[in-house]
N, C-alpha and C positions, 0 to 999 in steps of 0.2 A: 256487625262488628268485625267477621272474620273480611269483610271487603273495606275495610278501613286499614287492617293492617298491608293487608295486599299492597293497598295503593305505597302507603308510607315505604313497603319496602319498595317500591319501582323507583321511588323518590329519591331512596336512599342512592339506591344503586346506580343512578344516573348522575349523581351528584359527584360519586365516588368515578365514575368513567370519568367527569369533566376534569376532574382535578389530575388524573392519570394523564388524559391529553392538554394538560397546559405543562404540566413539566417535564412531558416529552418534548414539546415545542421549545420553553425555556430549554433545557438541553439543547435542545439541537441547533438554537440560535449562539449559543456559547462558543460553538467550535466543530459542531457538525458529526461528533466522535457516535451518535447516536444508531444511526442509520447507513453509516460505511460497514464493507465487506470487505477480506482483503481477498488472495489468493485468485483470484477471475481469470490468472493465468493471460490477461490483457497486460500490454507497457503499462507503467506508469506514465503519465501526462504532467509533466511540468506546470506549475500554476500560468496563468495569461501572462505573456511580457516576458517568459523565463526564454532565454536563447537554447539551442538544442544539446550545445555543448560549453559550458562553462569552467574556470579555474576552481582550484580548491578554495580559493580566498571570497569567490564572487557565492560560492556553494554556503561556505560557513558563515556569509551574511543572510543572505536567504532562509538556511537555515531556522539561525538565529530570530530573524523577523519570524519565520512562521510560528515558529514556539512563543513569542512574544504575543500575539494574533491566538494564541491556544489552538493552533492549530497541526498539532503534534499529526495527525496521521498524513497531512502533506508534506509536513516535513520528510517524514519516512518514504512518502513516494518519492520524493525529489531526491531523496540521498538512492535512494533503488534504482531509479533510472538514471541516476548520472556516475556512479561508481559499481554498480549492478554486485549487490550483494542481497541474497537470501534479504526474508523477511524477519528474522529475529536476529541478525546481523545487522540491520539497519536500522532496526529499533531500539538495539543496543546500542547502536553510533550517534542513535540523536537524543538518545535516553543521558550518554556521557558529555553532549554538547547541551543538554540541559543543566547537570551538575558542574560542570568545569566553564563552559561556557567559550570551550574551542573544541574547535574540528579537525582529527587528528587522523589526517589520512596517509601518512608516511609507512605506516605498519600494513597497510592493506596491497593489495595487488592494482596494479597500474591497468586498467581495463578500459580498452579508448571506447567511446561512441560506437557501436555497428548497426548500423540498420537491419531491421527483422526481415526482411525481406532475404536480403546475404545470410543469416547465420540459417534462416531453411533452407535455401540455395546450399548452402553447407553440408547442414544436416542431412537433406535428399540425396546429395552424392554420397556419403558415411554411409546409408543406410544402403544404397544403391551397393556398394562396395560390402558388403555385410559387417558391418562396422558399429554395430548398435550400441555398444555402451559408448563407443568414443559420439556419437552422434546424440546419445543421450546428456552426454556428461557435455558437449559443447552448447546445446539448447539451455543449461541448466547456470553454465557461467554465464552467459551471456545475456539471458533473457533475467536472470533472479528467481526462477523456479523451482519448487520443490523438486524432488523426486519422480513423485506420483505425476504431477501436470507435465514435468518434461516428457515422462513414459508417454503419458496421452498425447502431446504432441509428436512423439516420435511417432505413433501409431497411425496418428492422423494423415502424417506425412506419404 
């Protein structure tokens, strides 16, 4: 008798895993929101097809499409690497381009394209120069990084 219940609970338990991995999978086929990280202290990557530098009008279509697509955390990379603001800055901007349904980038700071390669190039000389908070604070506009990951970047440098 007591190997009867054993089994039933194996039974049970296994039932209950399958159903935990199908609506992870449903999830994560929905928009992917399941199994992203953010912070890795890597660029964002523009989705396939996006140019490297875009206008504000070609951004709030994109945008727009992504969030239509439910796919809100590319959206947020693509506003992060093309106007490079922090991550709760840019979750805010696509969060208000979900509500309003424009993209309002006239309030923010004008921050062209730089290649990561130039802002260490940068950075290296700042830090060369004993210049650590300006080399910190210049990894941190430019790349969209915290505090902490520019620190570690300065470090690394």
């Amino acid at each position: 008798m007591a190997g009867m219940w054993k089994v039933l609970l194996i039974v049970i338990l296994v039932l209950v895993a399958l159903v935990l991995l199908r609506s992870m999978f449903m999830r994560r086929g929905r928009g992917g929101e399941l199994f992203v990280t953010e912070a890795t202290g890597r660029p964002a990557i523009a989705p396939a097809g996006m140019k490297e530098s875009i206008d504000s009008r070609e951004l709030e279509f994109e945008v727009i499409r992504l969030l239509e697509q439910r796919k809100k955390i590319l959206a947020i990379k693509l506003v992060r690497q093309h106007v490079r603001l922090g991550l709760k800055e840019a979750k805010d901007l696509v969060e208000e381009v979900e509500r309003t349904g424009h993209l309002r980038l006239a309030h923010l700071p004008n921050a062209p394209f730089v290649a990561q390669e130039d802002v260490l190039d940068q950075a290296r000389w700042l830090k060369r120069e004993g210049k650590a908070i300006e080399a910190i604070k210049l990894i941190r506009q430019r790349t969209g990084l915290g505090l902490r990951e520019a620190k570690d970047a300065y470090d690394r440098l």
